[in-house]
C-alpha angles and dihedrals in degrees: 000000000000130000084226109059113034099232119251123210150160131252125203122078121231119200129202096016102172109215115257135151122226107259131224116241084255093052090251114151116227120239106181114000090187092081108022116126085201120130114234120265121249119292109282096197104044108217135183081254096062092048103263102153129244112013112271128180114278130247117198096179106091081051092050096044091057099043114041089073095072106052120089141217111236126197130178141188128196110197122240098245130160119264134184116220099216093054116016113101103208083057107155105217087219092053090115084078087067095055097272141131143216137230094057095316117136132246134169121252111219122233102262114208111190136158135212134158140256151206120239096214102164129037097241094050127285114146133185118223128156116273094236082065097060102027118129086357109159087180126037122186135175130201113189126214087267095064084251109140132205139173103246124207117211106236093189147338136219111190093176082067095024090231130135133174120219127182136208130188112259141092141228104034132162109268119205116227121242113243125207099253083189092062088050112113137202102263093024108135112246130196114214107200121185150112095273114179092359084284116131130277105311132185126203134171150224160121132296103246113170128016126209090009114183107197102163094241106119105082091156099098141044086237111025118186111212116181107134132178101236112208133163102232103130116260137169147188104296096048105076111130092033129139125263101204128198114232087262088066092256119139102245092169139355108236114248122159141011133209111230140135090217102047084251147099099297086154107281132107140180133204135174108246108256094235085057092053096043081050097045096044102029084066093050092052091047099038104013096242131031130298098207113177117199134205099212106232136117114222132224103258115253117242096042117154125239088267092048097049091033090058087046102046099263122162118184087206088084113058100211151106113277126223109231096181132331132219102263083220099036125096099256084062102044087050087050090259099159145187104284099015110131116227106222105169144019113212091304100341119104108219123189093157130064092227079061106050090040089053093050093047098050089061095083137054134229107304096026100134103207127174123260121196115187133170113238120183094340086309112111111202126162120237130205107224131181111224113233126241094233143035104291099157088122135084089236113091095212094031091101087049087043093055098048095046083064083067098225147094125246146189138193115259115242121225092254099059084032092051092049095044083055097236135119091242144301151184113265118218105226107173130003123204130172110315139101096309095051087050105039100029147035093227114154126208117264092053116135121222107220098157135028106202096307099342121092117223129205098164140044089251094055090055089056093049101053086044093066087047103061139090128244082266123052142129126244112215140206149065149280117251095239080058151079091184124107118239126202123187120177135217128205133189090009106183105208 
């Protein structure tokens, strides 16, 4: 679907479905389960984990039944169009293989034709799907379960998440229950429900295996939020954007990546919790874009050796997350949030990964005020802190500004591109909008940052931080992947 998020989607075919929508204990139908308030019904399928007594086969059926109605078939076109490479800003660094140049010469972008799936979440049409399905879409259209077929519009987008809400014209759709992805448990069954392979509506089903998983996949947005719930239910290209179902029908994740060498099913899967998504896009169906609050803090890497923990602070007694610097204007240092405290806890949560503590934090907007415990010098204590309105996790106090003014969005390079471009390490333009680089360069997405004037970056924090350290005038410095060149582009009267 993307080059940049490897699809995830669902195997095992599934005949005669009769349409149905999952009921309330009280035979309400839902109507919009984004924003319901409503608690979900009883188990429909009783397992040894919801305290049904002895083990008994399971049936995933009566799941099945209530929730396939629900999940849609997308499809997507992107029109052929002609593009120049010096200016376009959807340019493709590996255009040349279409016929194409670089340096303002013109090439022909062929027309693209993809799928993907799709949530029905409220009854007159509002559907979830990943953003990597629906981005750059010139065409969005939408078949229901019942053959029934619509042209859908997309209402918003969030690429940190990788979410996006389209909507299509009709009434009286079957709307999927939202599930609880904090009450999912390792071992739980899982259905995985999608349009793998643009072949029809297809079930398969597995195990949680893994909770608040970080695999550096999501490279769409400047602050991406990766916490998904890993299960082994077979996908495969064509279902992103799916629905992972509880054995009660309920939407517990929407299936969004895979890990694979071959770009199909090899046994992982990974899906956005469902209290992210009811967050995310309940803010886009309340306030047409996201409302992301942010602590302000950078965090200790995970995976550090004894000399390397040893050297920041670290003790593996407290199992936390460890503040490595705060933003002196940002909302962890207002609350006395400081440089080697642990985060232990989030409101009632407890964290001990980055990927956790992001996923819990990004659960709340600008204002929220949410609890923070932490352990300092062997003395645990709990903070109030009022979450921030932008991206603060840096010790500059205008990086974040800085950043935005450049008008892109950015992520961190991983060792393996890094390793085959043959650098240390660098920040990837993904996407670039209106800003200081669209007015003052012709700098295409897919470049990769290795320098800010004299100061070489590797992360997007880096990045930040050379930013607030330079002058109006200064040169950015690196190279495109298809490249060994060296690329400079200067800026000039930069406003931080």
């Amino acid at each position: 679907m993307t080059k940049k998020i490897k699809l995830a989607a669902v195997v095992l075919g599934i005949a005669g479905v009769t349409a149905a929508s999952v009921l309330l204990a009280n035979n309400d139908k839902i109507t919009n389960s984004i924003l319901s308030d409503n608690k979900p019904a009883p188990a429909l399928v009783k397992t040894v984990y919801e305290n049904a007594g002895p083990a008994q086969p399971v049936d995933f059926k009566t799941a099945a039944d209530a929730a396939v109605p629900s999940v849609v078939h997308i499809k997507t076109i992107i029109k052929s169009r002609d593009i120049s490479g010096g200016d376009d800003q959807q340019w493709n660094p590996f255009g040349d293989l279409f016929g194409g140049g670089r340096g303002g010469q013109m090439f022909q972008q062929p027309e693209q034709r993809a799928s993907g799936s799709g949530v029905i979440v409220s009854a007159d049409g509002f559907i979830v799907t990943n953003n990597h399905v629906v981005d750059g879409a010139t065409e969005v259209s939408v078949t229901m379960n019942n053959r029934k077929n619509y042209t859908a519009k997309v209402i918003g987008t969030d690429p940190n998440t990788d979410l996006a809400l389209i909507k299509v014209e009709a009434k009286n759709l079957p709307v999927m229950t939202i599930g609880n992805s904090d009450e999912a448990s390792l071992g739980q069954w899982v259905l995985a429900i999608g349009y793998p392979l643009n072949l029809d509506v297809t079930v398969t089903q597995g195990i949680i295996s893994a909770k608040s998983r970080s695999i550096g996949i999501n490279r769409q947005g400047a602050a991406p939020v990766e916490a998904f719930i890993q299960t082994d239910a077979a996908v495969n290209p064509g279902s992103s954007g799916g629905a992972l179902v509880n054995t009660n029908g309920e939407l517990v994740g929407i299936n969004s990546a895979i890990a694979s060498p071959t770009g199909s099913y090899a046994g992982y899967a990974y899906a956005i919790p469902s209290n992210l998504v009811k967050k995310v896009i309940g803010d886009i169906m309340k306030y047409g874009k996201v409302q992301r609050g942010y602590l302000g803090i950078s965090m200790a890497p995970e995976g550090l050796d004894d000399a390397k923990k040893k050297e920041l602070g670290i003790n593996d007694d407290v199992n936390g997350v460890w503040v490595m610097g705060t933003d002196p204007q940002g909302a962890a240092a207002s609350a006395g949030i400081k440089k080697g405290d642990a985060i232990i806890k989030i409101n009632d949560a407890s964290v001990s990964t980055g990927s956790q503590l992001a996923e819990q934090v990004a659960r709340h907007k600008p204002g929220d005020k949410i609890n923070v415990t932490l352990v300092r010098g062997g003395q645990q204590m709990t903070v109030s802190v009022e979450l921030a309105g932008k991206m603060g996790n840096i010790a500059s106090a205008n990086g974040s500004a800085s950043v935005e003014s450049l008008g892109a969005d950015f992520s961190t390079l991983n060792k393996e591109d890094a390793a085959r471009t043959g650098i240390p390490g660098g920040v990837q333009v993904n996407k670039i909008r209106d800003g200081v680089l669209s007015t003052q360069t012709n700098m295409r997405p897919g470049f990769i940052i290795t320098k800010i004037g004299n100061i070489r970056v590797k992360s997007v924090e880096e990045l930040q931080d050379a930013l607030s350290k330079q002058g109006r005038n200064f040169q950015i410095e690196g190279m495109y992947p298809d490249s060994d060149e060296v690329y400079y582009y200067g800026i000039n009267g930069f406003n931080k």
